[in-house]
N, C-alpha and C positions, 0 to 999 in steps of 0.2 A: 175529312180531307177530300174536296171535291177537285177533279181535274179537267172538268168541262168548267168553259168561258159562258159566262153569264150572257143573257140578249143583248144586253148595253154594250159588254166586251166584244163581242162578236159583230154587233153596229159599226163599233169602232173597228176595229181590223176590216170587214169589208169596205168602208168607206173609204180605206186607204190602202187598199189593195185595187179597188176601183178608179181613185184616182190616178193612182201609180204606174197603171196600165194605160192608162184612157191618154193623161196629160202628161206626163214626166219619160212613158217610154219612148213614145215617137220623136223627143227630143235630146233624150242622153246621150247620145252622140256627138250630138252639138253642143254638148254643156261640156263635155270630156274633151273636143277638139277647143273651145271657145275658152273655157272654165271662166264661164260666167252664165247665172241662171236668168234664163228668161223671166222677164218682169207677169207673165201672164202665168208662167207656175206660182212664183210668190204670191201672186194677187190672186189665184185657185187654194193656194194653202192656205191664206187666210180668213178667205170664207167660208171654209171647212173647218176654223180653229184650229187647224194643226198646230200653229204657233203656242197654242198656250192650253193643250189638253191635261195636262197635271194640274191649275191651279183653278182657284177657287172662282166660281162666275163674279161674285160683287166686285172680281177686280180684271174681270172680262176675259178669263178661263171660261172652260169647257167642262169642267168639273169631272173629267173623266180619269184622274188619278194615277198616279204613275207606271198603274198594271195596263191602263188607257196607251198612255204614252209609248212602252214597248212595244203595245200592239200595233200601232201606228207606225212607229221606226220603222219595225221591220220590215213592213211592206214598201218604205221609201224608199230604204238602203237595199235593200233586194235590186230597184231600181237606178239606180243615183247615189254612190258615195260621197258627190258632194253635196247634194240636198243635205243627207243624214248630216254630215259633218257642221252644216248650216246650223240645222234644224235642234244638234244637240249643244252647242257650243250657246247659243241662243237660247236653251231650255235651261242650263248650265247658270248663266249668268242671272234670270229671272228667278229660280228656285233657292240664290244666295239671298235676292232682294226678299222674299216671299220668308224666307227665313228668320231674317235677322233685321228686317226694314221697318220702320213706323209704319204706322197708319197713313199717315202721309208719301210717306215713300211709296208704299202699296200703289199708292191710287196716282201716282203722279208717273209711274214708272211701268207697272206692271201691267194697268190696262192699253195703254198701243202697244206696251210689247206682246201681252197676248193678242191682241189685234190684228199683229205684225204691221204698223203702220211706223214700228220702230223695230229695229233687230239688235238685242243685247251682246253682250259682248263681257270676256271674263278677264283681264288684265294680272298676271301678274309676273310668268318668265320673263327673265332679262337676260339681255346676252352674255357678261360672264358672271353670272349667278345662277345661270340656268332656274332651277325650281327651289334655291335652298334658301328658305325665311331668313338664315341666322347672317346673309348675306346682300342683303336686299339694300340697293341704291337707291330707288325713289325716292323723292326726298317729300313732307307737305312740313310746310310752315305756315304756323295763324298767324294773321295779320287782320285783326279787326273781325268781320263778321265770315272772313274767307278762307280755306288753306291754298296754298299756291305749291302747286306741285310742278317737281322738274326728273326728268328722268327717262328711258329708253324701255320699250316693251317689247317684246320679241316673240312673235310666229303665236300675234291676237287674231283667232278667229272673229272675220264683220265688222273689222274697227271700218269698212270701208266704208261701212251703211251707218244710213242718221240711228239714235234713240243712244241708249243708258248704257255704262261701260262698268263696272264693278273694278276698282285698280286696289292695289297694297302700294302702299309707302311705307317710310319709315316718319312717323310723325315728331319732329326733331325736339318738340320739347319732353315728352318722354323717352324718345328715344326706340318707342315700340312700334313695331309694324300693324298696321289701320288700316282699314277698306275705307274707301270713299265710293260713290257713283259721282261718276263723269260725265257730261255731256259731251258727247262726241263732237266733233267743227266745235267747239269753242275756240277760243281767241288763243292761238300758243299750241294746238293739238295738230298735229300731223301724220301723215300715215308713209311708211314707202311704196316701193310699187309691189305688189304680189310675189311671194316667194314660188318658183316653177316645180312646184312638187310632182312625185312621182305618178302619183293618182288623186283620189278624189278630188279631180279637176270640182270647178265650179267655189266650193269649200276654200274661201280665199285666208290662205291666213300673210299678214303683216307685221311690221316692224311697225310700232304707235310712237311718236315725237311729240314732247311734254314739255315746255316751253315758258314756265312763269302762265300757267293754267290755271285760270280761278275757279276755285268749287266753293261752293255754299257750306257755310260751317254744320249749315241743315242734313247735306245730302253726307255727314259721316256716317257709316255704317256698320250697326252695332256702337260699341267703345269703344275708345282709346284704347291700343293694343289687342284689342279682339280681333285680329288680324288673323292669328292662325287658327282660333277656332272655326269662323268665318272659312279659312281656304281648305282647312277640313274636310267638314260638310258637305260645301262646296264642290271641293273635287270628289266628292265621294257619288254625290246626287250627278255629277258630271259623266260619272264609267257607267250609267246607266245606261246614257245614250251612248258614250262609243263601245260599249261592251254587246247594243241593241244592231249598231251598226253592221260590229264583226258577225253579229248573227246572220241580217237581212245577207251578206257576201256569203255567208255559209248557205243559204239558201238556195241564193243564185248561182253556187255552184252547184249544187246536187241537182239544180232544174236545166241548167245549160247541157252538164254533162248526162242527164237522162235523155232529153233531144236530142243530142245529136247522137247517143247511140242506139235508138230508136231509128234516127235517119241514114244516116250513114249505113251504108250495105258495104260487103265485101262476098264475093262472088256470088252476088244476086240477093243475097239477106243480110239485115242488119246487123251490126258489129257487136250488137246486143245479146247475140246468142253467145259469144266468146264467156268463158267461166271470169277469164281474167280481167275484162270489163264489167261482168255481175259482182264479183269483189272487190271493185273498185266503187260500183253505185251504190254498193250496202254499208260500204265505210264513210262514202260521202251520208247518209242517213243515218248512222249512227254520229257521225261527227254532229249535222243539224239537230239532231232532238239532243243529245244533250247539253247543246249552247241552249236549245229554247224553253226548256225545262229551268237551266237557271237565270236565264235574265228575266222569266218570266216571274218568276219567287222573288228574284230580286227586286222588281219592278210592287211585290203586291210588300216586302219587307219597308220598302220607301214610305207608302203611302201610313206609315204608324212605326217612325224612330223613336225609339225609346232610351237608347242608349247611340249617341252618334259614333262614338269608336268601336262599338261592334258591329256598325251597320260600315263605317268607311273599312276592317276587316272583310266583310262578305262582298263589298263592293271589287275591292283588290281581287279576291279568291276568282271573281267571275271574268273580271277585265282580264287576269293573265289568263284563263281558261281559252277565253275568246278572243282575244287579239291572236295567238299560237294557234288557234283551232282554224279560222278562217284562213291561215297562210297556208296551214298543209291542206284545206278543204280545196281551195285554189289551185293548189299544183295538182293534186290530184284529179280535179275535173281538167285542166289541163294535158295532162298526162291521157286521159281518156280522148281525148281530140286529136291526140299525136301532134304532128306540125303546125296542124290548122290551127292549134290552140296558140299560137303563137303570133297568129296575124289577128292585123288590127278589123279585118273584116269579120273578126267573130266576138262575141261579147263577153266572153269567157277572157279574152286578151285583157279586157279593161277590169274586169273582179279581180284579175290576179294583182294587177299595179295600185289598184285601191285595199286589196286585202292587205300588201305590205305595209301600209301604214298602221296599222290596228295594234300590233304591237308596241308600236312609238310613241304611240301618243297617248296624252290622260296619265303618264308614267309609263316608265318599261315596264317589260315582264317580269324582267329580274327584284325589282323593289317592291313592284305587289306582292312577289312570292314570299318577301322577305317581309310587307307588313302582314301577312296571313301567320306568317311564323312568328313572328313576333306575340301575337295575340293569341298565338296556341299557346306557346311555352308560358305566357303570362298567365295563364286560365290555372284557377286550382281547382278546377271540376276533368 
């Protein structure tokens, strides 16, 4: 059991740690007031392959594997929650195609998505079905060489951007829920205007409009009714990134809240010397190492599933660890700032409104807890 990062790993995390600082800090502020990412970061992301460092080079991956890909996050979301949120909902979508896609698929989809000259997309909440398969509206009817899909998507990360969308229907001649890929702007597809979320500005998510949509009977993905094994997977290889995300926010709390109480003086020395701030920066360091110890395992568990229901188990176990860690990581570096932490002239203001998200999304906390328990009481070991 080795606990140092290999050269290649360590390449990877400085190179986006270096980016992160150099190109994405001097403008977070204006991705958080704008929430929209400058075209000159995306076009820096994707000549660094950040778009597509978990998969394979022949289909224009980075081949740096999804111990790669944490390492990467981190340093994003450290910077930018709505980068990460981009960056993983996009990682998300590509790793369903990579999964369960032909050869053809691979090559037609996966290379500008790793590219990023296309940005993926994962389709399947609707608005009153929320996430539950046994309820799902979409509809895809074959007609010839095509399915025509009609139905409402709700709070899709990127549907705003061109390239590949991964949707479920219910495919009405079986009756069973199907993934297809979608070309986004096709003839019938619509987007609404961006939902005004609390934090990870930038990270657009929308409402998708499905309209007698034609998809190629080609671009089904997987089989008929291989729908929920597909959104599985899927959402399992999904809490990678936003479980990496809540990391990179634990991060930048432990580093906001060490700054400023290092700066910050109170009758002539730092706030630093108070016991009650030194217990506060030792929890924020305890709370970060053990987020980065499991998404770290988690990230090297990805790269060789063996069993997908006990890898979407350990995926649960981390995402509720981390979405919950990052919120009190937040208040607490918070709390270290006193009021200052409360304005928007300090950066610790925008972790905390992006850390509440981390719980929400990818699933609550409450149902990861409850698929981790599930798969304990199941276990006869």
């Amino acid at each position: 059991m080795d606990f140092n990062l290999s050269k290649e790993q360590s390449l990877i995390q400085q190179m986006a740690r270096e980016f992160a600082e150099k190109s994405i800090a001097p403008v977070a502020k204006q991705i958080d007031e704008e929430s929209k990412i400058p075209e000159e970061v995306l076009a820096g992301m994707a000549e660094l392959d950040l778009f597509g460092i978990p998969f394979p080079e022949e289909y224009g991956g980075a081949d740096g594997g999804y111990d790669g890909y944490v390492l990467a996050m981190e340093q994003i979301a450290k910077v930018s929650g709505g980068i990460a949120m981009t960056m993983a909902a996009h990682t998300l979508g590509l790793g369903a195609i990579s999964a369960f896609g032909t050869e053809e698929q691979k090559k037609k989809y996966m290379i500008p998505g790793c590219k990023a000259k296309h940005i993926v997309s994962f389709a399947f909440t609707e608005p009153g079905t929320g996430s539950d398969p046994k309820q799902i509206t979409t509809t895809a009817v074959k007609q010839g060489d095509f399915y025509i899909l009609n139905g409402t998507k709700r709070f899709i990360s990127n549907a705003n951007y061109p390239g590949a969308m991964v949707v479920f229907a219910r495919e009405m001649e079986s009756g069973e829920v199907t993934a297809f890929i979608l070309d986004k702007w096709a003839e019938g597809y619509s987007i609404s205007e961006p939902w005004e979320k609390i934090g990870m500005h930038g990270g657009q998510l929308l409402d998708v409009y499905m309209k007698d949509v034609k998809v190629p009977a080609d671009n089904l993905l997987g089989k008929i009714g291989q729908g929920f094994p597909i959104l599985l997977l899927g959402i399992a290889l999904g809490k990678i990134g936003t479980s990496t995300a809540a990391l990179g926010g634990t991060l930048a709390a432990l580093e906001e809240a060490s700054k400023y109480a290092r700066e910050k003086t109170h009758r002539g020395q730092p706030i630093a010397k108070f016991q009650a701030i030194q217990l506060k920066i030792a929890d924020l360091a305890i709370k970060y190492e053990t987020a980065r110890w499991l998404c770290y395992r988690l990230g090297c568990l990805a790269n060789d599933i063996k069993d997908p229901g006990k890898f979407a188990a350990e995926a649960a176990l981390v995402k509720a660890y981390c979405g919950d860690n990052v919120v009190d990581a937040a208040r607490i570096a918070v709390d270290v700032h006193g009021s200052y932490g409360l304005m928007r002239d300090y950066t610790i203001e925008r972790v905390y409104r992006d850390a509440i998200i981390g719980p929400e999304i990818e699933g609550v906390a409450d149902m990861q807890k409850l698929i981790v328990a599930s798969s304990i009481l199941r276990s006869k070991g």
